[in-house]
N, CA, C and O atoms as a GROMACS GRO file, in nm:
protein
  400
    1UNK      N    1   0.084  -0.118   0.000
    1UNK     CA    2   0.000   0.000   0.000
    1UNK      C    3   0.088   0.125   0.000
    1UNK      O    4   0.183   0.125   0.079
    2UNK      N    5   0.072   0.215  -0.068
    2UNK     CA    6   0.107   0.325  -0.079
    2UNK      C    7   0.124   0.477   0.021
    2UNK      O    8   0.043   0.569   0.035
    3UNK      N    9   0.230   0.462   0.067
    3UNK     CA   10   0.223   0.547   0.223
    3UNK      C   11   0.142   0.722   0.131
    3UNK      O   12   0.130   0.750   0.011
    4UNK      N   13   0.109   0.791   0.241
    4UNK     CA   14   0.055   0.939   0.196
    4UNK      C   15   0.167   1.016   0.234
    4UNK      O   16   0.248   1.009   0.327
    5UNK      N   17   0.149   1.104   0.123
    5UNK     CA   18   0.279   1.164   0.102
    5UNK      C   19   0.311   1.285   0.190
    5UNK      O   20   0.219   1.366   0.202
    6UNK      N   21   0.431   1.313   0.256
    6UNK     CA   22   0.446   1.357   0.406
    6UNK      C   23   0.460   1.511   0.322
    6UNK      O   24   0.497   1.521   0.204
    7UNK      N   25   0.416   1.641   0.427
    7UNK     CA   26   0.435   1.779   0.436
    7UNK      C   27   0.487   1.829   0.501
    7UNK      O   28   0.444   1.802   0.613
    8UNK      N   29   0.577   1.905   0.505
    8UNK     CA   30   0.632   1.963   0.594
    8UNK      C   31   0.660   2.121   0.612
    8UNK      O   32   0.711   2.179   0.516
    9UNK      N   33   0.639   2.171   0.692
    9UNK     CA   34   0.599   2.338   0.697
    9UNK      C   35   0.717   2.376   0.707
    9UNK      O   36   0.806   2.295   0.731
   10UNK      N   37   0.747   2.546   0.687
   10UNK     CA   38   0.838   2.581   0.638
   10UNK      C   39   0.915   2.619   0.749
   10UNK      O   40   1.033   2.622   0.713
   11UNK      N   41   0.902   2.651   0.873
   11UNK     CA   42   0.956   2.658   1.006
   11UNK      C   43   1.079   2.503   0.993
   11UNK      O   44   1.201   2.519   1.002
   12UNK      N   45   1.018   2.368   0.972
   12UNK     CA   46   1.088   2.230   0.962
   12UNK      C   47   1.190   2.289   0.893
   12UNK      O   48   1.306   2.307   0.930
   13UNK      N   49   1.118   2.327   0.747
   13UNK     CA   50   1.244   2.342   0.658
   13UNK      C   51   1.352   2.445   0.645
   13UNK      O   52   1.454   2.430   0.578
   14UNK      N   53   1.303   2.609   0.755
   14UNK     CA   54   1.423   2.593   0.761
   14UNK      C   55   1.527   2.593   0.874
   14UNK      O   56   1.622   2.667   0.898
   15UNK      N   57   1.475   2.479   0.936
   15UNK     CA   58   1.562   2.449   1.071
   15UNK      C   59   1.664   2.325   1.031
   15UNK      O   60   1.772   2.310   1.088
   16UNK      N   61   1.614   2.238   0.925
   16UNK     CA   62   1.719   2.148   0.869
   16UNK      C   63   1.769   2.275   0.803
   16UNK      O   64   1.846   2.349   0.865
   17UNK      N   65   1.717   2.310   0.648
   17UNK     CA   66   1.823   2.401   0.616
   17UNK      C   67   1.923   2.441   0.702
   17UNK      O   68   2.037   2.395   0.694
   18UNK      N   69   1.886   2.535   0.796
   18UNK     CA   70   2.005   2.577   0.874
   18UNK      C   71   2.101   2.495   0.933
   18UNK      O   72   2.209   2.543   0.964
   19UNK      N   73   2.074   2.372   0.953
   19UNK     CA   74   2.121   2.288   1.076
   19UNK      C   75   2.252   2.239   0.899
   19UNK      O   76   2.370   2.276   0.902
   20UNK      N   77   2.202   2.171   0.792
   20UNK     CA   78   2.272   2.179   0.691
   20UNK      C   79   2.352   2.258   0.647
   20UNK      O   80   2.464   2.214   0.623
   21UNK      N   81   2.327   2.388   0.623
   21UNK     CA   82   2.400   2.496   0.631
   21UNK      C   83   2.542   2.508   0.709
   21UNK      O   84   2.658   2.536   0.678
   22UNK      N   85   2.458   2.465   0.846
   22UNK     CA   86   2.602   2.520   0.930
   22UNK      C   87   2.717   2.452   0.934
   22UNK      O   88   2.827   2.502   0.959
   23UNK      N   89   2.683   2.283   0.896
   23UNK     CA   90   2.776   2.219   0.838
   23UNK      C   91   2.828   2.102   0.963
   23UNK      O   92   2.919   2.022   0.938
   24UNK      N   93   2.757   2.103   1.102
   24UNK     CA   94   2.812   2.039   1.221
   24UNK      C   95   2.768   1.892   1.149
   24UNK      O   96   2.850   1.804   1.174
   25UNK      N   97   2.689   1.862   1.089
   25UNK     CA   98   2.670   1.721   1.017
   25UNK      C   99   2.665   1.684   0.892
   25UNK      O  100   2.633   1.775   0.815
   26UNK      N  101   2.684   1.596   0.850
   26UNK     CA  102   2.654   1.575   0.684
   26UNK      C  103   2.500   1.574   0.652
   26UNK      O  104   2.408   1.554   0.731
   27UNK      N  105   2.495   1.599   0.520
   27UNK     CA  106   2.344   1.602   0.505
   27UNK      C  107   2.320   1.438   0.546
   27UNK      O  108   2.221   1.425   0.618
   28UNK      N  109   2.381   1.327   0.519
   28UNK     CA  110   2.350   1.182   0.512
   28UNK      C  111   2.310   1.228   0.628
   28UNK      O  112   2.198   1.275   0.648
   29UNK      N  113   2.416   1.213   0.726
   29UNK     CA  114   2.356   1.229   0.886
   29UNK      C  115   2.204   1.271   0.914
   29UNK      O  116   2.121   1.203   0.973
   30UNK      N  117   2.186   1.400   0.855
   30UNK     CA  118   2.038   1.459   0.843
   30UNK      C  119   1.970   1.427   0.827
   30UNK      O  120   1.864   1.446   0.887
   31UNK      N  121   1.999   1.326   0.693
   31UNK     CA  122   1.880   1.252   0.652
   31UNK      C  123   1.861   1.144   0.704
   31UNK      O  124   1.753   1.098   0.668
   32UNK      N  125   1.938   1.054   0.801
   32UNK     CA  126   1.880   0.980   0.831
   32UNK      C  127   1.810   1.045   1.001
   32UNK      O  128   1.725   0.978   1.058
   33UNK      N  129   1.846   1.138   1.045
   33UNK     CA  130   1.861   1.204   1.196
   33UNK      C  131   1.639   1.210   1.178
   33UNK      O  132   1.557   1.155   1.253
   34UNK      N  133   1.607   1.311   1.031
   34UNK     CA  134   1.504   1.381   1.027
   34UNK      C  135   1.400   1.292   0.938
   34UNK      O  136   1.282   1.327   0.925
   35UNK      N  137   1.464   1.149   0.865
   35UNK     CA  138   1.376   1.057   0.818
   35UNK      C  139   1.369   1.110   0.636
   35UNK      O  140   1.277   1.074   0.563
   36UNK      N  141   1.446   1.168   0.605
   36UNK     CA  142   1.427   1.251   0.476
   36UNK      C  143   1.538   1.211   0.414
   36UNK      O  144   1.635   1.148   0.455
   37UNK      N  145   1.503   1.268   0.277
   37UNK     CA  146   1.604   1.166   0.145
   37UNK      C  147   1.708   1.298   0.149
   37UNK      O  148   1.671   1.408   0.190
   38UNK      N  149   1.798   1.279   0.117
   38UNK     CA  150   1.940   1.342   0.143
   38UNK      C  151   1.902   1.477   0.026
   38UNK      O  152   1.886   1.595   0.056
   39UNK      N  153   1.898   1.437  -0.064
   39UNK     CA  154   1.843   1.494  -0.183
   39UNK      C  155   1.761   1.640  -0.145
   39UNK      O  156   1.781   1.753  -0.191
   40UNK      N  157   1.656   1.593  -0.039
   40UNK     CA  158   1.568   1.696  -0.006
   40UNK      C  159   1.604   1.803   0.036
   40UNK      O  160   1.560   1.914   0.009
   41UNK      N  161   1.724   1.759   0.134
   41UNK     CA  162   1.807   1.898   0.215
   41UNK      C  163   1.861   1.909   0.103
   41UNK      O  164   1.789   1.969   0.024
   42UNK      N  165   1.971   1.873   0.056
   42UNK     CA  166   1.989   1.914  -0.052
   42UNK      C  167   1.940   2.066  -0.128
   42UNK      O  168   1.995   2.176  -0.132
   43UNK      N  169   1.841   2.026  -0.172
   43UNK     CA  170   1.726   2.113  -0.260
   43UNK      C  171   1.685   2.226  -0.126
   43UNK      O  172   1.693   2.343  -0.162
   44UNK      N  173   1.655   2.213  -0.022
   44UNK     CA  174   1.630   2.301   0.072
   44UNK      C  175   1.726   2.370   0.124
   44UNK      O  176   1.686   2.473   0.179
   45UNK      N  177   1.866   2.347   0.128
   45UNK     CA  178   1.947   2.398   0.171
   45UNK      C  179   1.978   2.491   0.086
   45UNK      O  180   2.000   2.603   0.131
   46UNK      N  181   1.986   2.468  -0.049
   46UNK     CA  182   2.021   2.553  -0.191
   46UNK      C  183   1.927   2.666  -0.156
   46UNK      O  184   1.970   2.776  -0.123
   47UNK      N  185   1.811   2.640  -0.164
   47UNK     CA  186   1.666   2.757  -0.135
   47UNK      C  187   1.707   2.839  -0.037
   47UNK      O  188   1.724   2.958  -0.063
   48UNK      N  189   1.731   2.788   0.096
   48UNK     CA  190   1.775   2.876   0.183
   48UNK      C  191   1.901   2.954   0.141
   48UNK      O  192   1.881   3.074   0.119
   49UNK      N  193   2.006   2.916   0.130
   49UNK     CA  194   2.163   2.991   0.067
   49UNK      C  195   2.086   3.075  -0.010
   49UNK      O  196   2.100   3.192   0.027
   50UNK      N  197   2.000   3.058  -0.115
   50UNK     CA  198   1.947   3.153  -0.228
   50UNK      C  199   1.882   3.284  -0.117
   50UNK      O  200   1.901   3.405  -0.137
   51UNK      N  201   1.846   3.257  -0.062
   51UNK     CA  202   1.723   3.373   0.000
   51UNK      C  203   1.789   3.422   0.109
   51UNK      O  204   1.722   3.516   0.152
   52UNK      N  205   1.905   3.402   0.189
   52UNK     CA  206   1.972   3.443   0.272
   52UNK      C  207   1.982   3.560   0.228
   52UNK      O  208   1.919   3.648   0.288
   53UNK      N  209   2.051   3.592   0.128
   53UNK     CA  210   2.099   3.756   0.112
   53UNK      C  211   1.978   3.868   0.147
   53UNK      O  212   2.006   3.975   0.200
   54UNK      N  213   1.859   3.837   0.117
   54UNK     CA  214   1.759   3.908   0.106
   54UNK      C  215   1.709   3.961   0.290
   54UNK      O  216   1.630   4.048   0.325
   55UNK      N  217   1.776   3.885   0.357
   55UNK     CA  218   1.775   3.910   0.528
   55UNK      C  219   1.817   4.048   0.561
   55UNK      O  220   1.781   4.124   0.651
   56UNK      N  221   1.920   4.063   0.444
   56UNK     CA  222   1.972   4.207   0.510
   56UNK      C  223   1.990   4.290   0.382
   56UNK      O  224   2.087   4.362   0.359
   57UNK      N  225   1.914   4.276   0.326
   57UNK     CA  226   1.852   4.427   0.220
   57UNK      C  227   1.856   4.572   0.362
   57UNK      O  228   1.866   4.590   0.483
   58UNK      N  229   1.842   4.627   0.260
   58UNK     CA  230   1.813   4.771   0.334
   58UNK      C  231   1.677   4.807   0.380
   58UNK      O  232   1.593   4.788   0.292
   59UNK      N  233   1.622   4.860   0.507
   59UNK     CA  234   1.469   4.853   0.535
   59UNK      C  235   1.404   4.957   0.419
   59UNK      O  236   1.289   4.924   0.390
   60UNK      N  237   1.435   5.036   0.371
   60UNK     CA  238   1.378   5.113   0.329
   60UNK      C  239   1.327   5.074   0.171
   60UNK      O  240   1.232   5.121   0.108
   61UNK      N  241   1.432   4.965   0.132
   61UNK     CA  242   1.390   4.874   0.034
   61UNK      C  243   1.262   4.781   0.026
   61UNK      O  244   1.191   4.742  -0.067
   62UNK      N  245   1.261   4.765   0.144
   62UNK     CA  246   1.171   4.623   0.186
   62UNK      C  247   1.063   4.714   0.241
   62UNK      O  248   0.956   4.658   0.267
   63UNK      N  249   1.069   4.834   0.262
   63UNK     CA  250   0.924   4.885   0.290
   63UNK      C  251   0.939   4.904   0.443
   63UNK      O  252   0.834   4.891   0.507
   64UNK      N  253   1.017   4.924   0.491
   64UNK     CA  254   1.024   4.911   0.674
   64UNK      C  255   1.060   4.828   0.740
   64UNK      O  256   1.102   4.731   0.677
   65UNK      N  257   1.065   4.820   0.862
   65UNK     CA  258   1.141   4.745   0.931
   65UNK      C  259   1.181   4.576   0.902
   65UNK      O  260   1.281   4.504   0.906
   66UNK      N  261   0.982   4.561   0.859
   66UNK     CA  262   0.960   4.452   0.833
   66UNK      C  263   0.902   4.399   0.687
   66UNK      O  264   0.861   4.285   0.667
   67UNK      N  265   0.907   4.500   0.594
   67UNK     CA  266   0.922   4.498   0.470
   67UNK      C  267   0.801   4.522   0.404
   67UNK      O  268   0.742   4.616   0.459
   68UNK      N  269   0.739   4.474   0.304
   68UNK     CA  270   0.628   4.537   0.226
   68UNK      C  271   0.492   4.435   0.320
   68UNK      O  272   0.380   4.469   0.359
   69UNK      N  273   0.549   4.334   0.326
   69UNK     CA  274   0.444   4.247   0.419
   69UNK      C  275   0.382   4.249   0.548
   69UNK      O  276   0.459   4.203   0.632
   70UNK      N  277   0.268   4.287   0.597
   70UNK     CA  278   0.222   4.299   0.724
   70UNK      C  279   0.158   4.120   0.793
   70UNK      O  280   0.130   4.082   0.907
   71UNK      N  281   0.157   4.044   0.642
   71UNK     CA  282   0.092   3.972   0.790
   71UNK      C  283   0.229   3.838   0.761
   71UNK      O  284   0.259   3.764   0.667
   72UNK      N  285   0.270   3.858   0.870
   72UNK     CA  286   0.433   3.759   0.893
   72UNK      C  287   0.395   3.609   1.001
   72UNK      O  288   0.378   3.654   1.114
   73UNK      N  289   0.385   3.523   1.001
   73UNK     CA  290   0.388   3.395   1.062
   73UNK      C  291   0.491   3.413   1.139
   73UNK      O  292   0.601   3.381   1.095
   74UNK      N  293   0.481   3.455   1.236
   74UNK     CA  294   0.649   3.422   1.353
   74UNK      C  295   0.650   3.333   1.406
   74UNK      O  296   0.538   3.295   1.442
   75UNK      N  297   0.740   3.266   1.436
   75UNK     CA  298   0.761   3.134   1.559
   75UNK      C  299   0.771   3.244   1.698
   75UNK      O  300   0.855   3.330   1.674
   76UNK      N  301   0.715   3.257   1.815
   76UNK     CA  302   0.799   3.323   1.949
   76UNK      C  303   0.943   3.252   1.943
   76UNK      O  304   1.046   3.317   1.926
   77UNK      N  305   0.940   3.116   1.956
   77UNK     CA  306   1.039   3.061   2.026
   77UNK      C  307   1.190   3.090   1.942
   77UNK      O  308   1.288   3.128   2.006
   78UNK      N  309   1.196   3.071   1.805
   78UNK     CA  310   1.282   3.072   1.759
   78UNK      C  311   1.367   3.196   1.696
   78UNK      O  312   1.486   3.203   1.666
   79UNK      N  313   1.239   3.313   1.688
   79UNK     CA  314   1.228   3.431   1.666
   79UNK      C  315   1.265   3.423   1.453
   79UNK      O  316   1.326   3.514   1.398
   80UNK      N  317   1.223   3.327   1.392
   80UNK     CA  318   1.223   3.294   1.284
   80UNK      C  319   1.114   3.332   1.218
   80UNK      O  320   1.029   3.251   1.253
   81UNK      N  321   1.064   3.408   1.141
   81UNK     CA  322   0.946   3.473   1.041
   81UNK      C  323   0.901   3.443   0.910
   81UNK      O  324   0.954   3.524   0.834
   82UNK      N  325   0.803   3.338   0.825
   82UNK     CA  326   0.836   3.359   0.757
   82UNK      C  327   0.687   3.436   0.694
   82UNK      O  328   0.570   3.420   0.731
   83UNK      N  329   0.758   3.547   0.557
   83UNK     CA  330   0.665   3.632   0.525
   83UNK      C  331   0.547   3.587   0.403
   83UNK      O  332   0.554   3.470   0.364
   84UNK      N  333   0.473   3.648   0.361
   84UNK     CA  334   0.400   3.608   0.266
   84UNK      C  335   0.421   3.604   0.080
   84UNK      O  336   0.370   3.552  -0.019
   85UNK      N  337   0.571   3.733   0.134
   85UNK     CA  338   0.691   3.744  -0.014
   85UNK      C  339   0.726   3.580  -0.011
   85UNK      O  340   0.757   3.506  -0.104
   86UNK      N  341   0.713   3.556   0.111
   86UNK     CA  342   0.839   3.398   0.072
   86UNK      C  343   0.971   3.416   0.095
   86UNK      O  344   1.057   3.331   0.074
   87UNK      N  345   0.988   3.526   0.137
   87UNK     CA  346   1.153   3.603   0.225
   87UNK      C  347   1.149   3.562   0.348
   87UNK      O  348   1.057   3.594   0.422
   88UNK      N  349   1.270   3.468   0.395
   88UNK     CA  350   1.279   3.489   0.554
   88UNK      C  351   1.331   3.564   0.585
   88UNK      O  352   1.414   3.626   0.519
   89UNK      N  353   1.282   3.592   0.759
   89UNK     CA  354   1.359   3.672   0.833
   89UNK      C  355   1.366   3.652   0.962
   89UNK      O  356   1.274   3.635   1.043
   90UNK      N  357   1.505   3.656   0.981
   90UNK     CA  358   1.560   3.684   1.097
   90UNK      C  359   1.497   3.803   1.184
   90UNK      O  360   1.538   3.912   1.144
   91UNK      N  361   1.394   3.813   1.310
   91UNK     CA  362   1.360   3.916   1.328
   91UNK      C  363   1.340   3.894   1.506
   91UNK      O  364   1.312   3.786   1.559
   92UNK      N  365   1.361   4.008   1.568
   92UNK     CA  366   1.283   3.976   1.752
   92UNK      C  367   1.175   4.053   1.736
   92UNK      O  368   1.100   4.026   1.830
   93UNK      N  369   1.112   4.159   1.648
   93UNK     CA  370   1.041   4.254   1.645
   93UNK      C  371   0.895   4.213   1.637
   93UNK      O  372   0.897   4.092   1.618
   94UNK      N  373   0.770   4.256   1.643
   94UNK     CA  374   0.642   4.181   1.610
   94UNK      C  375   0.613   4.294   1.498
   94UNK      O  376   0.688   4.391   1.482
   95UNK      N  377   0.482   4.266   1.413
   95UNK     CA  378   0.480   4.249   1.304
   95UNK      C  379   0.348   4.393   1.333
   95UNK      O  380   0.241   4.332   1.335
   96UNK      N  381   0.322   4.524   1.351
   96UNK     CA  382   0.224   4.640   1.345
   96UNK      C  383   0.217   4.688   1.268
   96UNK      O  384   0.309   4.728   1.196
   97UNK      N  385   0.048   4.706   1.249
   97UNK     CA  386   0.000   4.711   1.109
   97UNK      C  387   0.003   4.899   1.149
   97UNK      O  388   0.007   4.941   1.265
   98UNK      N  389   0.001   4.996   1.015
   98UNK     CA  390   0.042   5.090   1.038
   98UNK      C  391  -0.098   5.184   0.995
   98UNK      O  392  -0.172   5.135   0.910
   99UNK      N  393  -0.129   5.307   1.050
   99UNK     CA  394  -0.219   5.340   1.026
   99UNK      C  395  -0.190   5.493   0.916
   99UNK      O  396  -0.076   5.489   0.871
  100UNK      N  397  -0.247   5.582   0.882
  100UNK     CA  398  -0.246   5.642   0.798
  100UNK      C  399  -0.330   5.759   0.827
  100UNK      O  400  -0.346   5.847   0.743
   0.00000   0.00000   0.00000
């Protein structure tokens, strides 16, 4: 029988990313640590390296502190954001909508 095919939210992905990134393990390691095909980090790790730069644009580029996007998904715990551009960010700040 045919297992259903697993999802994983983007907080998961990029905490392997990072954990890949930083290089303390091999992806093999990873993949067998997180149950995932090596391949996957792989492909997720690339995504993340790609979108890193975009962390530290200039605010005034991105529209303010927190960029053109007001409604941001934060983790509290990890202080990890991700936006509705599809840009992460590194942020401690919360996310106020601005009035006019």
């Amino acid at each position: 029988m045919k297992s259903k095919r697993r999802r994983h939210d983007s907080e998961f992905k990029a905490r392997v990313s990072f954990e890949a990134l930083k290089g303390t393990k091999t992806v093999q390691e990873l993949a067998r640590e997180y149950d995932l095909h090596s391949v996957q980090i792989s492909d997720w790790k690339k995504v993340f390296a790609e979108r890193m730069p975009h962390l530290f644009e200039k605010e005034a580029a991105r529209g303010g502190p927190m960029g053109p996007s007001v409604s941001a998904a934060k983790n509290r715990s990890t202080g990890l954001s991700i936006c509705s551009d599809t840009r992460l960010r590194l942020c401690g700040h919360t996310t106020r909508a601005t009035t006019a």
